[in-house]
PALO-67870 format. One line per 10 residues: number of its first residue (from 1); for each residue x, y, z of N, C-alpha, C. Coordinates in Angstrom, 3 decimals. Last residue first. Layout:
N
NUM	X/Y/Z/X/Y/Z/X/Y/Z  ... .
REM end
This chain:
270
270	15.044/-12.333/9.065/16.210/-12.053/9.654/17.095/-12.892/10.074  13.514/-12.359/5.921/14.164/-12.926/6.658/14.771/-12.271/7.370  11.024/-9.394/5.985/12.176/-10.491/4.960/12.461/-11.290/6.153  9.272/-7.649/6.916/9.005/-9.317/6.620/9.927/-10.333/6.046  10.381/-4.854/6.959/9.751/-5.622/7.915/9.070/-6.529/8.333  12.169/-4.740/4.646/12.657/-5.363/5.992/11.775/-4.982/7.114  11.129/-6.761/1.905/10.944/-5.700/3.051/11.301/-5.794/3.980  12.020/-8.789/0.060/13.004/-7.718/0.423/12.029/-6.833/0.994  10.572/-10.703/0.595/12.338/-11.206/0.092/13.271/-9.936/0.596  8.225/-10.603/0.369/8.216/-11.070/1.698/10.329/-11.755/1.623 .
260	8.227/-8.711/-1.621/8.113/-8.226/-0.416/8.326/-9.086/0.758  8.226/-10.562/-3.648/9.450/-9.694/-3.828/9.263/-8.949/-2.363  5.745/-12.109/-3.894/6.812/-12.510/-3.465/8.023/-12.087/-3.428  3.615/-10.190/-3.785/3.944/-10.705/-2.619/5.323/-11.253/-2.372  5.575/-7.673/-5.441/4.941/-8.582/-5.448/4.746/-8.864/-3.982  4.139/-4.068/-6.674/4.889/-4.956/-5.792/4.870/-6.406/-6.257  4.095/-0.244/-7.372/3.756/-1.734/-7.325/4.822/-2.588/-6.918  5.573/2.619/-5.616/5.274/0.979/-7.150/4.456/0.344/-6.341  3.383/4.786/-4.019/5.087/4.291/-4.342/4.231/3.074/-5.321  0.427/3.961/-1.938/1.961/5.484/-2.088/2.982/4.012/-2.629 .
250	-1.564/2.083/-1.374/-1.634/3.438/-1.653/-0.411/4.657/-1.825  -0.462/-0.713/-3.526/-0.010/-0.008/-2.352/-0.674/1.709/-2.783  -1.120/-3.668/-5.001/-0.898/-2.365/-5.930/-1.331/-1.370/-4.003  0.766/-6.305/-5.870/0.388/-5.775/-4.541/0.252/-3.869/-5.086  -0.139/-9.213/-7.487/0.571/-8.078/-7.619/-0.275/-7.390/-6.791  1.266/-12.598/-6.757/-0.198/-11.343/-6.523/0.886/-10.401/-6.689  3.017/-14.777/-6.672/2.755/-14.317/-7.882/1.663/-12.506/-7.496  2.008/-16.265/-4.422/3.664/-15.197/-4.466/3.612/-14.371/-5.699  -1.238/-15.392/-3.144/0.183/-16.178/-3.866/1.222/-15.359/-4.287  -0.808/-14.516/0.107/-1.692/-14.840/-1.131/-0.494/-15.099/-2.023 .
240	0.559/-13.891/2.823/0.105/-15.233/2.703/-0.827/-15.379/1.195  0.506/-10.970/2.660/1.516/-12.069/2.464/1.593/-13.638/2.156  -2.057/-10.134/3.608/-1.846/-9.777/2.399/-0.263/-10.479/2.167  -2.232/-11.697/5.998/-3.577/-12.002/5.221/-3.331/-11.319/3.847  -0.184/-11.925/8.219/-1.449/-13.245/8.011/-2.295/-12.949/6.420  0.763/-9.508/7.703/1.614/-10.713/7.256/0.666/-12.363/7.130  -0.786/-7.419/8.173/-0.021/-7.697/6.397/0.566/-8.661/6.346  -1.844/-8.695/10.235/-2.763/-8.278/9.271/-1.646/-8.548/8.132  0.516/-7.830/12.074/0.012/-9.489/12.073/-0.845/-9.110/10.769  1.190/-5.126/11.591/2.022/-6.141/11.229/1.046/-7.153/11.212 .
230	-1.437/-4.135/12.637/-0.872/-4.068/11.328/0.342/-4.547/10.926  -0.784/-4.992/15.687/-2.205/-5.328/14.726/-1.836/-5.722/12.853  1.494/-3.497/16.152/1.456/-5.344/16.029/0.180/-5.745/15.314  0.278/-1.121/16.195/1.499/-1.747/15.245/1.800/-2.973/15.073  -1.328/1.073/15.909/-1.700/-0.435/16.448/-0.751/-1.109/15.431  -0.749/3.529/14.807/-1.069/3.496/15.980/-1.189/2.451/16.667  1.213/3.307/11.997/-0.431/2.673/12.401/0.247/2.981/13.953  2.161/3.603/8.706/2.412/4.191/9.732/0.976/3.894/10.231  2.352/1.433/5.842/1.984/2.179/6.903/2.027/2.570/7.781  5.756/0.110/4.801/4.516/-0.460/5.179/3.525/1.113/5.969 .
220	8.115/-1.455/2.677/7.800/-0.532/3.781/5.979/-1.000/4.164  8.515/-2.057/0.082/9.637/-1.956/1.071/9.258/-1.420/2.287  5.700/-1.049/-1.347/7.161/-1.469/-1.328/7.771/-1.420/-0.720  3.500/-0.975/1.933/3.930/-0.303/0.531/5.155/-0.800/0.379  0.429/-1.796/3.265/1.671/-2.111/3.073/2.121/-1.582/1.425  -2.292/0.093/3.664/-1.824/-1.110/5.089/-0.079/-1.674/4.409  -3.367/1.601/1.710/-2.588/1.650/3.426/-1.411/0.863/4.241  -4.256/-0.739/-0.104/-4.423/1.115/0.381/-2.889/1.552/0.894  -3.941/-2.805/-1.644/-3.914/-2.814/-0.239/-3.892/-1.453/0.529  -5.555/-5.127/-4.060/-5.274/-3.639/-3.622/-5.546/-3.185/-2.517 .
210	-3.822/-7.324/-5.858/-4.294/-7.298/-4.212/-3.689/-5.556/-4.224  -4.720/-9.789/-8.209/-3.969/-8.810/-7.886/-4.385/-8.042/-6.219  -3.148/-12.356/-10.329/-4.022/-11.904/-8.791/-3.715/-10.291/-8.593  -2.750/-11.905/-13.624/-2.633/-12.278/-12.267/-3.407/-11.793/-11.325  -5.014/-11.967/-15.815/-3.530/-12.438/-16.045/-3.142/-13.570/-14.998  -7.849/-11.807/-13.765/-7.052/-11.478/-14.736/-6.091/-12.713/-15.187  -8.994/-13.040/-11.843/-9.667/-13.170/-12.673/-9.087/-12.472/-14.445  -9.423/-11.216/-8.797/-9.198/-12.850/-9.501/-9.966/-12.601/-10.683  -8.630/-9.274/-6.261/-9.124/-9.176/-7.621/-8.104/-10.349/-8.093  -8.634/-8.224/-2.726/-7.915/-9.119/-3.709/-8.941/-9.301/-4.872 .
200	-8.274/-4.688/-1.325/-9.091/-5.823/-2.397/-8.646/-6.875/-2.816  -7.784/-4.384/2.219/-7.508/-5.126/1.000/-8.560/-5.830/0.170  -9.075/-1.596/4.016/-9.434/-2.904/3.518/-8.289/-2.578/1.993  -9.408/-0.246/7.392/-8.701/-0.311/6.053/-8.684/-1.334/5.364  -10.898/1.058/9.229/-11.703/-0.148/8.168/-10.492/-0.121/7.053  -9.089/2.619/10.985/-9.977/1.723/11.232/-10.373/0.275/10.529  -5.947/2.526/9.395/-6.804/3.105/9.763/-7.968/1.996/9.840  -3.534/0.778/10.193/-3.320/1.972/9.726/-4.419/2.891/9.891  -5.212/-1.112/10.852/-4.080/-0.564/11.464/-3.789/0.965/11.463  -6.864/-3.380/8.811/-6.511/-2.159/9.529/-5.429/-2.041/10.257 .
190	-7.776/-5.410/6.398/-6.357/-5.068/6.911/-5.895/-3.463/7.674  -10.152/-7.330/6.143/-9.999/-6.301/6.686/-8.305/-6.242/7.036  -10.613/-8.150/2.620/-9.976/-8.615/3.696/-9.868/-7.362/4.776  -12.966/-8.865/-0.122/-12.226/-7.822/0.860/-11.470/-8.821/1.887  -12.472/-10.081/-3.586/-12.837/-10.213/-2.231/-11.913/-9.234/-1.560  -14.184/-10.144/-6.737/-13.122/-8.717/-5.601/-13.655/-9.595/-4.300  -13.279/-11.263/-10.231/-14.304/-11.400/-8.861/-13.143/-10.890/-7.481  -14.357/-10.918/-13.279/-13.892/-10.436/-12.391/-14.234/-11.009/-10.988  -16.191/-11.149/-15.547/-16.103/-12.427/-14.950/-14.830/-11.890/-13.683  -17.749/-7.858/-14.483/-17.776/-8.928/-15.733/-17.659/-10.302/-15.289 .
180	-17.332/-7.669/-11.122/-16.767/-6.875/-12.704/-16.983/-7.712/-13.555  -18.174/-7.985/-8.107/-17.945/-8.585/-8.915/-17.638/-7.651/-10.443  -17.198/-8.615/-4.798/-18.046/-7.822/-5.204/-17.733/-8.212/-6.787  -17.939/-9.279/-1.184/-17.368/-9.895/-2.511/-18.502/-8.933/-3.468  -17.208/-9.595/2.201/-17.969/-9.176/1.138/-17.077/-9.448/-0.380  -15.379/-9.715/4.187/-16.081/-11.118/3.310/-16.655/-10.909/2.320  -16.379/-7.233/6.518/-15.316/-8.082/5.300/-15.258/-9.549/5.740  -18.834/-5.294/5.029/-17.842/-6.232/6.073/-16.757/-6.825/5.382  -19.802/-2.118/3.641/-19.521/-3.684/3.459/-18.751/-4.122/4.459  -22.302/0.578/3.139/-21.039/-0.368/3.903/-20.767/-2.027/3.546 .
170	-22.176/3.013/0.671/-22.822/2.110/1.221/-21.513/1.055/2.051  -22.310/6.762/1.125/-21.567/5.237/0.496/-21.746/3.879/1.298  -23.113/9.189/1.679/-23.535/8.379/0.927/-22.842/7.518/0.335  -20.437/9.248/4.002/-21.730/9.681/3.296/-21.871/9.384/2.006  -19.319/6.397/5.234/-18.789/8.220/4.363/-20.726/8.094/4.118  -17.229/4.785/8.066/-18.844/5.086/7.323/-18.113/6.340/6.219  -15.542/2.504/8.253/-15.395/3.708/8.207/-16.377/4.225/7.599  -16.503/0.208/9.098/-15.494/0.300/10.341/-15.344/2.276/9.937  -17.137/-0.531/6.454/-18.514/-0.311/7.573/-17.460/0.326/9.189  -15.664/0.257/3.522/-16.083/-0.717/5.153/-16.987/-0.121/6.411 .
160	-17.827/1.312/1.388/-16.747/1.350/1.982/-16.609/0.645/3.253  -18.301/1.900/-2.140/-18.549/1.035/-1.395/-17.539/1.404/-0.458  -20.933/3.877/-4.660/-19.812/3.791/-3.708/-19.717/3.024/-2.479  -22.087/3.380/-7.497/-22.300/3.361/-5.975/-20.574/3.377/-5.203  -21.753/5.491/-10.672/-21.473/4.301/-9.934/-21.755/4.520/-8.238  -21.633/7.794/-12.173/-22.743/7.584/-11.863/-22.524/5.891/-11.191  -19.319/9.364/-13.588/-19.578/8.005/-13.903/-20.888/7.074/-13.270  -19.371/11.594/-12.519/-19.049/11.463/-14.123/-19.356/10.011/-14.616  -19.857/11.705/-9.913/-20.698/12.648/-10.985/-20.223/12.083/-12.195  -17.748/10.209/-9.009/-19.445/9.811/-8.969/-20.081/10.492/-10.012 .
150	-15.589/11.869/-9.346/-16.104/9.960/-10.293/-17.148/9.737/-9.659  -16.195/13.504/-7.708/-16.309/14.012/-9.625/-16.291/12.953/-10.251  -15.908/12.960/-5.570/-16.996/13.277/-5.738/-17.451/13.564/-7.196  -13.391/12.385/-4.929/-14.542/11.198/-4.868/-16.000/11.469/-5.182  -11.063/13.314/-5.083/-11.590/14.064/-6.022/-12.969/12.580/-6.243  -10.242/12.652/-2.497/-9.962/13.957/-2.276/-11.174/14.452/-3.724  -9.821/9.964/-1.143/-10.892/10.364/-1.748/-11.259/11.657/-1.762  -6.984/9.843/-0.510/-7.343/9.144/-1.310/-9.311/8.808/-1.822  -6.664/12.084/1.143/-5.675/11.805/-0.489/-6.387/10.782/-0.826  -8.419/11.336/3.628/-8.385/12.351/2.381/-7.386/12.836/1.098 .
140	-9.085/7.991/4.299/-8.086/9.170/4.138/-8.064/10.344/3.329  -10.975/5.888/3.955/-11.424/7.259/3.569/-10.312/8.181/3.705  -9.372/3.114/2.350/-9.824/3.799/3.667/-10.235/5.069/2.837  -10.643/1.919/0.133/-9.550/0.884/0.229/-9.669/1.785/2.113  -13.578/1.740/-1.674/-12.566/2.458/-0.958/-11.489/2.058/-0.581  -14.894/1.314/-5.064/-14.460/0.646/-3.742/-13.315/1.679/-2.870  -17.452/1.819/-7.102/-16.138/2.506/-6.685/-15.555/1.496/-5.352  -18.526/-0.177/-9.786/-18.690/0.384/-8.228/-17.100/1.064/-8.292  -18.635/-0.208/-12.967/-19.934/-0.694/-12.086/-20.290/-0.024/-10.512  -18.159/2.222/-15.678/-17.696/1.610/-14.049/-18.915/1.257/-13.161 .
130	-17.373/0.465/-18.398/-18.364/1.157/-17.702/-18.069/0.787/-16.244  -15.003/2.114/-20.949/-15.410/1.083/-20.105/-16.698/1.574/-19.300  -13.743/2.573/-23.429/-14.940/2.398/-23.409/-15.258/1.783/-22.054  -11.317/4.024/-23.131/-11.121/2.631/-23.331/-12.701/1.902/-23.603  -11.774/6.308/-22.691/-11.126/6.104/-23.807/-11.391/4.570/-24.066  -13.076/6.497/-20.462/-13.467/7.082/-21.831/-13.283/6.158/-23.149  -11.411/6.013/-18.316/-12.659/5.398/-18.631/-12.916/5.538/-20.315  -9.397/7.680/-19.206/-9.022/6.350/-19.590/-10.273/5.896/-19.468  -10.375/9.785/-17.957/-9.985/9.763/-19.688/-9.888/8.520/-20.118  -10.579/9.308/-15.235/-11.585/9.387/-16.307/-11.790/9.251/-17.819 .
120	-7.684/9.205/-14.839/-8.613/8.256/-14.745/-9.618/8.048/-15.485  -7.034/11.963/-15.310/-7.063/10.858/-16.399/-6.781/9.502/-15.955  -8.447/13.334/-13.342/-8.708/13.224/-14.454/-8.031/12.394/-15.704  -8.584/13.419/-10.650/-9.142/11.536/-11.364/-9.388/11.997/-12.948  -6.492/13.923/-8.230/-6.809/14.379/-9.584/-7.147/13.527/-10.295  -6.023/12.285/-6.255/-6.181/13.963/-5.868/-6.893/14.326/-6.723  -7.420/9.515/-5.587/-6.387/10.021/-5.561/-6.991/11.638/-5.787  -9.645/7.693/-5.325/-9.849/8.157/-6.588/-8.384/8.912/-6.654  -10.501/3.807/-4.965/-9.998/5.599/-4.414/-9.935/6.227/-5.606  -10.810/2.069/-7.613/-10.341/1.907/-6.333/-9.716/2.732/-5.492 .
110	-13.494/0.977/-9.517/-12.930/1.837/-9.589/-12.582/2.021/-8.003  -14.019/-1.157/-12.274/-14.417/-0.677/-10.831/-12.962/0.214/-10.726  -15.860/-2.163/-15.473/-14.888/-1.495/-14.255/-15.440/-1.598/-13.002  -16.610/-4.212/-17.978/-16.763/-3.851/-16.903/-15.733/-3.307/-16.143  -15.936/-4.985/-20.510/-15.291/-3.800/-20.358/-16.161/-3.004/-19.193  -16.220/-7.828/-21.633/-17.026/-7.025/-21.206/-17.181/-5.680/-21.067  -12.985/-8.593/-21.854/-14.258/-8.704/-22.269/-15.382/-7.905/-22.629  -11.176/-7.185/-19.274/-11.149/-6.767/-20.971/-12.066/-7.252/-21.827  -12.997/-6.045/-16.898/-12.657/-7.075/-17.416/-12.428/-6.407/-19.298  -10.270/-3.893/-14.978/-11.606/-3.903/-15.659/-11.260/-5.267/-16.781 .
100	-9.763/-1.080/-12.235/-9.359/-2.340/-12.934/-10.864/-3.191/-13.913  -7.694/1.397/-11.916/-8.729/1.078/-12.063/-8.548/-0.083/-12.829  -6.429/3.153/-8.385/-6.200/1.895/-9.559/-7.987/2.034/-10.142  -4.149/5.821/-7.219/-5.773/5.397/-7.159/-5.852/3.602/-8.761  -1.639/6.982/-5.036/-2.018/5.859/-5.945/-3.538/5.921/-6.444  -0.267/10.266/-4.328/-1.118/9.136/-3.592/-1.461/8.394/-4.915  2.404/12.190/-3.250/1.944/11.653/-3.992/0.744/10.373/-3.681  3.483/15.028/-1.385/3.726/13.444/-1.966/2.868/13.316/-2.650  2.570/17.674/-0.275/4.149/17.036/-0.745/4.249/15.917/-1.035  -0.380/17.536/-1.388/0.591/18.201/-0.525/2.042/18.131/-1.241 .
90	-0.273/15.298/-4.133/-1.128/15.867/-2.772/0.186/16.156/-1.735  -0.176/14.160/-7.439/0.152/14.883/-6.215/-0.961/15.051/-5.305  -0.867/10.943/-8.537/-1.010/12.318/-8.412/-0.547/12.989/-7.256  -1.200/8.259/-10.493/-0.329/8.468/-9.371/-0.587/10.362/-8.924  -3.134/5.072/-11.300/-2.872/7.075/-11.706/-2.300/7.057/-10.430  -3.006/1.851/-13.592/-2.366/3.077/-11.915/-2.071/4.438/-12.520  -4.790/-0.171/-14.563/-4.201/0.808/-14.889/-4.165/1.889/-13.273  -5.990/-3.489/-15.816/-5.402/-2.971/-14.592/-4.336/-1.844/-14.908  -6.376/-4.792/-18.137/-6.881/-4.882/-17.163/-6.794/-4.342/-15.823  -3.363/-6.877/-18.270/-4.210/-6.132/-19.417/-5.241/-6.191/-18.160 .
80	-0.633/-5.964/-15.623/-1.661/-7.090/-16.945/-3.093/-6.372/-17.231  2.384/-4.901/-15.760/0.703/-4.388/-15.143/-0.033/-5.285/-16.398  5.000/-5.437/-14.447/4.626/-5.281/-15.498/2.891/-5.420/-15.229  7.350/-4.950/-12.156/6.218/-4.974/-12.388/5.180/-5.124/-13.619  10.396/-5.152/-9.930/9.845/-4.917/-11.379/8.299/-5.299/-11.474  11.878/-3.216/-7.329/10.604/-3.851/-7.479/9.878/-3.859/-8.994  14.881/-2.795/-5.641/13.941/-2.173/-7.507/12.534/-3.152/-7.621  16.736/-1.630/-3.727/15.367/-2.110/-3.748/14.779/-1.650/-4.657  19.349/-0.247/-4.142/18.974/-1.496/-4.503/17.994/-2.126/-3.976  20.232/1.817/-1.977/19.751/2.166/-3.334/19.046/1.003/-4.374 .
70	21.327/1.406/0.626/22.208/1.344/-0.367/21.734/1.853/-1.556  18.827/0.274/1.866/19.373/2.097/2.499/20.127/2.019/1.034  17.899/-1.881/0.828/16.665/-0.319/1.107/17.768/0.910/0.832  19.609/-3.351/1.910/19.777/-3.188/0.398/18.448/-2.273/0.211  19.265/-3.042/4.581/21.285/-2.444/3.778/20.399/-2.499/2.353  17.216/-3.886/4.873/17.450/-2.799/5.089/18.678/-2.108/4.879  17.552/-7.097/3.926/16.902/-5.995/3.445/16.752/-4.403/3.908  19.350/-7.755/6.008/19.894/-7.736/4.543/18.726/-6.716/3.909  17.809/-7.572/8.599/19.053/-6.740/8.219/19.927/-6.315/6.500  14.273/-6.926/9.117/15.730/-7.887/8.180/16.807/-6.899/7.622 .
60	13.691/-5.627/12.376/13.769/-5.426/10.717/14.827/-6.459/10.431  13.758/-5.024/15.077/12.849/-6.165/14.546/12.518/-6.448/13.048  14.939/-3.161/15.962/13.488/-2.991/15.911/12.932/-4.173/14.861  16.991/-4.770/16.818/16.392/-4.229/18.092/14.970/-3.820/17.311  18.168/-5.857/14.270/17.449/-6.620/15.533/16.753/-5.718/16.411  19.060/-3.253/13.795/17.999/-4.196/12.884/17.613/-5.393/13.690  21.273/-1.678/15.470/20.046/-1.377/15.442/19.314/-2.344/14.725  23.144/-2.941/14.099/23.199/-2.924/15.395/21.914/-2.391/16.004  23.608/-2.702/11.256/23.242/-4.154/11.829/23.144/-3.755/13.595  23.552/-0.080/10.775/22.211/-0.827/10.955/22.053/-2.203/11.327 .
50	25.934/0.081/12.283/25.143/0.708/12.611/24.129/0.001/12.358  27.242/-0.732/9.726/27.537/-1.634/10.967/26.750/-1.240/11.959  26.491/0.127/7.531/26.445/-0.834/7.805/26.365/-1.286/9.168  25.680/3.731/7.021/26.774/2.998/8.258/26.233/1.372/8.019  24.970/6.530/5.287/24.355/5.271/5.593/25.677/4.077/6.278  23.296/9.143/6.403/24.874/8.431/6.373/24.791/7.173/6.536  20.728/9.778/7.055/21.096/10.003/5.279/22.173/9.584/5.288  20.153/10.349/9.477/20.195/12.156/8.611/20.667/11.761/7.241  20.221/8.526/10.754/19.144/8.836/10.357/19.380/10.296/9.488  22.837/8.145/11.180/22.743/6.805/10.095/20.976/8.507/9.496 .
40	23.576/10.662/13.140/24.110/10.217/11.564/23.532/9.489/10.701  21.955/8.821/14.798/21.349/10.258/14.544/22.299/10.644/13.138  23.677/6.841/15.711/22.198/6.605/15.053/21.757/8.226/14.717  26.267/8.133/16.379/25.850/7.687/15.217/24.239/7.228/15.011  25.251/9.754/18.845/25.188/10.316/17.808/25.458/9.620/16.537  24.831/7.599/20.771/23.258/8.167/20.387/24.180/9.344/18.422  26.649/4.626/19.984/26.131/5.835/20.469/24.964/6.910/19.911  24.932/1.547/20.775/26.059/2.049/19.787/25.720/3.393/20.414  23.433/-0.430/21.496/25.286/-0.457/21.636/26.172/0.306/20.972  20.562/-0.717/21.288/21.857/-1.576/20.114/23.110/-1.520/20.281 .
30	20.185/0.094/23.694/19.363/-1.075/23.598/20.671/-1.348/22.219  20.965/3.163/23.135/21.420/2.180/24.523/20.778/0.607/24.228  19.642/3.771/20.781/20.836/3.500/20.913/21.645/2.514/21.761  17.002/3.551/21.878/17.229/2.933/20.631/19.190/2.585/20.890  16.622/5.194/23.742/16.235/4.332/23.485/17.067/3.244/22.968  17.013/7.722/21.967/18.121/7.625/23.187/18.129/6.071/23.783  15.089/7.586/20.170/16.466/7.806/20.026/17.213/7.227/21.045  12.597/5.659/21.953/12.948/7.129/21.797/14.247/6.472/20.895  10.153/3.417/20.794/11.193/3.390/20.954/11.866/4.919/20.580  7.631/1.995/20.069/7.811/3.264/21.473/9.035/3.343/21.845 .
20	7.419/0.852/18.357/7.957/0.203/19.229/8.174/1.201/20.317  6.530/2.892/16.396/5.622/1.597/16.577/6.121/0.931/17.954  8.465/4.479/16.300/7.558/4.563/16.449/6.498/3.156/17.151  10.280/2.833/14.698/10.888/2.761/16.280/9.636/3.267/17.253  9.318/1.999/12.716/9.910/1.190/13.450/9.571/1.376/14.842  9.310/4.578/11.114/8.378/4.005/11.266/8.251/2.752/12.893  12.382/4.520/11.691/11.121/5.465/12.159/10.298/5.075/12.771  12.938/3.034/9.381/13.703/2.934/11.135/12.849/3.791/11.716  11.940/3.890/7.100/11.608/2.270/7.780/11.877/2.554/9.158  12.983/6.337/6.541/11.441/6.304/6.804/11.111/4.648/7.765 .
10	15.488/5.838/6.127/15.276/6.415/7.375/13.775/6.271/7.986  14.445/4.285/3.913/15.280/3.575/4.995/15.596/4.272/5.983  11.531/6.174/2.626/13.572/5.712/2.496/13.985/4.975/4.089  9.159/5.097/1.233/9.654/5.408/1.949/10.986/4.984/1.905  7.803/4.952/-1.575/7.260/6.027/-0.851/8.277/6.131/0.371  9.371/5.310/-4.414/9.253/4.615/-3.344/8.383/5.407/-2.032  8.405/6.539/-7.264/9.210/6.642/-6.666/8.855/5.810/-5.288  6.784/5.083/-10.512/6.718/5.955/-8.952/7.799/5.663/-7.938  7.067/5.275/-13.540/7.960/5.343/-12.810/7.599/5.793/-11.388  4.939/3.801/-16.127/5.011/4.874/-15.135/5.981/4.484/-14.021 .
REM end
């Protein structure tokens, strides 16, 4: 499956400048350049020399944001036995839901549900599996839009951080640990983005794998009201796992840790 990136290199500088309470007019006078080329670079003209003049000021890796804007951020992935991504519409984009399961046993769990969990479900089916728990990653409504038809169909508890209560779904802190066959799910609280937004890390496959909702997407990262929060979070606690972890993001591909902390420019090198 081919998902498109969730955000374009106008989306990064945004995001950015947002976070940094940084106006246009801002922005310009602080990099030296004039207000109407940054308003060019942002309409889609992509200017080198521009983003090197702006990529210090909001604190992005310059090489990785020429190779964002240029078209050359390809993030390869290959998904180990055990681990399947539904991608579905909502509104105008698209939202992720994962289900992951010991190939043994053919214990599941099951991680948001996205818009349309029907062939999620199919794949339960198909594959024979049994889903033990649902886990939330946040309550955002794309990503527990159809949370009520994988309960009904699959009769599993529903788990969610305690920072974001739901009805009838039971709370967990984070530390909590939850388990699939010989599977084993630790949480990490990675908010920002939203209150209880939690990273699953899952041990016990192929590879590691780390399902991070919200909080960081290929090349990019969540839009958060608490922007240094959610920077320090994706970089103390979903960067720091092994370079090998595959980073499965609520919007756009899959990842690695170690292809994100090479080419996102809001963790690469500057």
């Amino acid at each position: 499956m081919q998902i498109s990136l969730e955000d374009a290199y106008t989306d990064v500088i945004a995001k950015a400048q947002r976070g940094l309470g940084l106006a246009d007019s801002q922005l310009a006078e602080q990099s030296g350049i004039a207000l109407a080329e940054l308003k060019n670079l942002k309409s889609g003209h992509v200017d080198p020399a521009v983003l090197q003049a702006i990529a210090p000021v909001l604190h992005l890796s310059l090489s990785a944001l020429i190779q964002l804007a240029e078209g050359n951020y390809q993030p390869d992935v290959s998904l180990p036995d055990g681990l399947a991504v539904f991608n579905t519409p909502y509104e105008d984009y698209t939202v992720n839901s994962y289900l992951v399961w010991d190939p043994a046993t053919r214990d599941a769990i099951v991680f948001d549900t996205g818009s349309d969990a029907t062939e999620l479900l199919h794949t339960i089916v198909s594959n024979g599996l049994k889903v033990r728990s649902i886990l939330l990653t946040h309550t955002h409504g794309d990503h527990v839009f159809d949370l009520d038809r994988v309960v009904e169909k699959t009769g599993a508890p529903v788990f969610t951080n305690i920072r974001e209560p739901l009805e009838d779904a039971a709370p967990f802190s984070e530390g909590a640990t939850f388990e699939c066959g010989s599977l084993r799910i630790g949480t990490l609280l990675t908010h920002g983005h939203s209150p209880g937004g939690t990273t699953f890390v899952v041990s016990g496959l192929e590879k590691p794998i780390a399902i991070v909702g919200d909080s960081l997407f290929a090349g990019s990262m969540g839009g958060s009201t608490a922007w240094e929060l959610a920077l320090t979070n994706n970089r103390e606690k979903i960067l720091t796992l092994p370079p090998e972890t595959i980073i499965c993001p609520g919007h756009g591909p899959l990842t690695t840790v170690e292809f994100e902390l090479n080419h996102n420019p809001f963790y690469a090198p500057r």
